[in-house]
C-alpha positions as CSV (number, residue, x, y, z in Angstrom):
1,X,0.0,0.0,0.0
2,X,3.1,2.4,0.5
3,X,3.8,2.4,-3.0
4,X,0.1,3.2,-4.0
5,X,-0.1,5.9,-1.1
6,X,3.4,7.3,-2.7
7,X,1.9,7.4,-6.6
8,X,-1.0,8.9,-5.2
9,X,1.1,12.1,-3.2
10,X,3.6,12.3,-6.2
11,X,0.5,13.1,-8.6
12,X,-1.6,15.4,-6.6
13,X,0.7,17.4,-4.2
14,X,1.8,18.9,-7.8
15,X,-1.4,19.3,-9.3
16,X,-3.3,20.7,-6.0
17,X,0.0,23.1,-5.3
18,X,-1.0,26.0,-7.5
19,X,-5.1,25.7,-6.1
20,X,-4.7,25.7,-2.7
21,X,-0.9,26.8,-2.5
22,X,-0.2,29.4,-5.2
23,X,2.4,31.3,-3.3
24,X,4.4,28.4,-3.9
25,X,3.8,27.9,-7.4
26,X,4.6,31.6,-7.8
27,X,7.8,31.7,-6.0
28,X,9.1,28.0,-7.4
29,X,8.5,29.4,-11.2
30,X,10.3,32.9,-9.9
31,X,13.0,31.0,-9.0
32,X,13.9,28.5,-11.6
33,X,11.7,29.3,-14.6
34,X,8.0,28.0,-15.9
35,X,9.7,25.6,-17.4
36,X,11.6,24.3,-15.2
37,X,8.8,24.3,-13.1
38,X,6.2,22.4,-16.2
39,X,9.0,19.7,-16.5
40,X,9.3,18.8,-12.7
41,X,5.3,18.5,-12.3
42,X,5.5,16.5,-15.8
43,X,8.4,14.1,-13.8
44,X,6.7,13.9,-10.7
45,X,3.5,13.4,-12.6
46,X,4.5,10.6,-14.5
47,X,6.3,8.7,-11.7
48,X,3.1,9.3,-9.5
49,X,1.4,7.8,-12.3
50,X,3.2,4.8,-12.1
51,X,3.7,4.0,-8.7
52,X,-0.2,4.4,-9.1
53,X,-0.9,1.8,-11.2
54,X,1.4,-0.7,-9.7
55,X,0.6,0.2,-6.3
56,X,-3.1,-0.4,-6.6
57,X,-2.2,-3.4,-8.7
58,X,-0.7,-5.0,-5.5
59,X,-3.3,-3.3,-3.0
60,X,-6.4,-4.5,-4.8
61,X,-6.5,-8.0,-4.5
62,X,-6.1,-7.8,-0.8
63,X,-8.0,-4.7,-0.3
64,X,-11.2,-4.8,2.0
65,X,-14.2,-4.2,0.6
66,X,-16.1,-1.2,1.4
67,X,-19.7,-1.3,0.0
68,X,-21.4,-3.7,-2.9
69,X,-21.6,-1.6,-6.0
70,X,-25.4,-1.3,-7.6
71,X,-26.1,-4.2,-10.1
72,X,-26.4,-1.4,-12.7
73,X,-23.0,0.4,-11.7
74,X,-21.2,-1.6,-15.1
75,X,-23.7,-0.5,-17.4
76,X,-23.6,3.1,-15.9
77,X,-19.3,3.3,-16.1
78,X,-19.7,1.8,-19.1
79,X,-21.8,5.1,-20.2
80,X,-19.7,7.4,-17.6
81,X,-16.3,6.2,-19.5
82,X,-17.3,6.6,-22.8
83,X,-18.5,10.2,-22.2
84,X,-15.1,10.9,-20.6
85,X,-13.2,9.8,-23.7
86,X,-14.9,11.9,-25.7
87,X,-14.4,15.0,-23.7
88,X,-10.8,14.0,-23.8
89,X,-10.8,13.8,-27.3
90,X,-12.1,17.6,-27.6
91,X,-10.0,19.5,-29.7
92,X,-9.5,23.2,-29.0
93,X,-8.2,24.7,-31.5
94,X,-12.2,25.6,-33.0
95,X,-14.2,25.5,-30.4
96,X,-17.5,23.5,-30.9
97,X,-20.8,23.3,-28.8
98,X,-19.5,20.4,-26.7
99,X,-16.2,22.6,-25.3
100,X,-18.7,25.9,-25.2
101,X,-21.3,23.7,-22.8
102,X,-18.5,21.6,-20.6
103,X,-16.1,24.5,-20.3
104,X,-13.1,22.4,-18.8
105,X,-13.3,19.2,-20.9
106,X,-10.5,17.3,-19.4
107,X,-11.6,18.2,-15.6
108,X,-15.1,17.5,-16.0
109,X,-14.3,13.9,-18.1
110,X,-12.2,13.0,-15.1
111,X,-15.0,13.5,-13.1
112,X,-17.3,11.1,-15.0
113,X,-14.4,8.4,-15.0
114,X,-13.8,8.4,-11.7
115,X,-17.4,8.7,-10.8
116,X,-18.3,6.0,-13.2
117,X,-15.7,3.5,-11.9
118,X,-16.6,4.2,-8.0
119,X,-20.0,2.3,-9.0
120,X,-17.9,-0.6,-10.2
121,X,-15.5,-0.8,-7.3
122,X,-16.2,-1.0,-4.1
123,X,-12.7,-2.2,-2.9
124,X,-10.8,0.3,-0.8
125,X,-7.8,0.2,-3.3
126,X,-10.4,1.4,-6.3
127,X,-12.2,3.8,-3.8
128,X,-8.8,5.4,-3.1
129,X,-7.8,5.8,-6.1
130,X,-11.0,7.2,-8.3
131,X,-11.8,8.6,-4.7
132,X,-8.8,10.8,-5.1
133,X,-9.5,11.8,-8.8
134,X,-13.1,12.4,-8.3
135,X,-11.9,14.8,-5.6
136,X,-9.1,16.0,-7.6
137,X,-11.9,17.1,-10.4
138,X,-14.2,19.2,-8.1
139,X,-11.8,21.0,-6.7
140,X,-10.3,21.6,-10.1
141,X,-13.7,22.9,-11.5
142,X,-14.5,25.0,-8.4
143,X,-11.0,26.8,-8.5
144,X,-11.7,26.9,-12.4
145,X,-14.9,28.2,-11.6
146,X,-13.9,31.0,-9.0
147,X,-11.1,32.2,-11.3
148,X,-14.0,32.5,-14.2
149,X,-14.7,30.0,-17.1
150,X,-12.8,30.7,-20.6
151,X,-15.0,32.3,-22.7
152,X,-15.4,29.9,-25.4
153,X,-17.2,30.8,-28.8
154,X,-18.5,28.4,-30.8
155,X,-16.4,27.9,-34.2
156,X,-17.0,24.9,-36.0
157,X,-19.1,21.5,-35.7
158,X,-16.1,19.7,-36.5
159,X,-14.5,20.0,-33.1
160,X,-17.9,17.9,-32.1
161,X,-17.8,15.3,-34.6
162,X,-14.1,14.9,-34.3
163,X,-14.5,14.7,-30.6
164,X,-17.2,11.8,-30.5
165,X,-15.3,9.7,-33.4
166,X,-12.0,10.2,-31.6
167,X,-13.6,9.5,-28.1
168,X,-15.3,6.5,-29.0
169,X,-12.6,4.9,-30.7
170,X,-10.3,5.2,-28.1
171,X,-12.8,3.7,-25.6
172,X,-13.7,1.2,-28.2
173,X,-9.6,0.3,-28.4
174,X,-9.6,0.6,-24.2
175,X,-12.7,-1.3,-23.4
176,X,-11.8,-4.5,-25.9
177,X,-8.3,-4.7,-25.3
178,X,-6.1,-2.2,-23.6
179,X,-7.6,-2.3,-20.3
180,X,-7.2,-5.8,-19.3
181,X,-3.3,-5.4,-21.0
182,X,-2.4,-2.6,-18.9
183,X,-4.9,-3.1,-15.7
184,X,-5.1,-6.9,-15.8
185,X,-9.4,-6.4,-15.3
186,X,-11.7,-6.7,-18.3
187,X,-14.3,-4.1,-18.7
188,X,-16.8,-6.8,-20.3
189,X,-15.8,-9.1,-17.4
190,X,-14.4,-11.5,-19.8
């Protein structure tokens, strides 16, 4: 569990830093440069990331369980996921009516991925973990929020249909094959 704990703090003391710290983020980029500063949350990032996945990868088979997800809770990631994926998948360059609506694409698709797997899992390993993101998300959105919402204008349809194509190949790609390869737990429950 220490290494999943570790992973955990090496991805969010980073990412949390700037919201609830920014005195630090200010003085850390005075002193050695944004891009210094970019490429050390990248590192930290990445190893957090890792530690992460083999962390809860040892944790989860002996994890306790904390509730029984719903019967529906697969069905209901399933549709959670896929909406995620194709918020990832939003391009920005023109701005369609999906980016316009959801503001912070890649905040509010965490949200639905980590919500969506918390009614999958009910393991403490999985509840940390999407726990933490979920958490991660809404303070993200409410510090977006308070610091006020880009003001997108819509452009072009094609970010849309680029988005949804994107998004749901990707999840198509993830849910058939890359999930149990890198996670070693099928989606489909095959």
């Amino acid at each position: 569990m220490f290494v999943f704990v570790l992973g955990l703090l090496l991805f969010f003391v980073p990412h949390l830093t700037p919201i609830l710290l920014p005195g630090v983020k200010s003085s850390a980029v005075a002193s050695i440069g944004e891009k210094k500063w970019k490429g050390a949350v990248a590192l930290l990032s990445l190893a957090g990331l890792v530690l992460i996945v083999f962390g809860w990868m040892q944790y989860r088979p002996v994890a306790p369980q904390i509730y029984d997800p719903p019967s529906w809770g697969r069905h209901a990631t399933a549709l959670l996921v896929w909406i995620a994926f194709v918020l990832l998948s939003i391009p920005r360059s023109k701005p369609g009516r999906i980016l316009v609506i959801v503001k912070h694409p890649m905040v509010i698709g965490v949200f639905y991925w980590s919500a969506g797997h918390l009614l999958a899992n009910g393991d403490l390993a999985s509840v940390l973990l999407f726990g933490s993101f979920l958490t991660f998300s809404v303070i993200s959105r409410i510090s977006e929020r308070l610091k006020g919402d880009p003001p997108h204008r819509f452009v072009s349809h094609r970010s849309d249909i680029i988005a949804l194509g994107a998004g749901t190949v990707l999840y198509a790609v993830f849910v058939l094959w890359a999930h149990s390869w890198l996670f070693g737990v099928s989606p489909l429950g095959l």
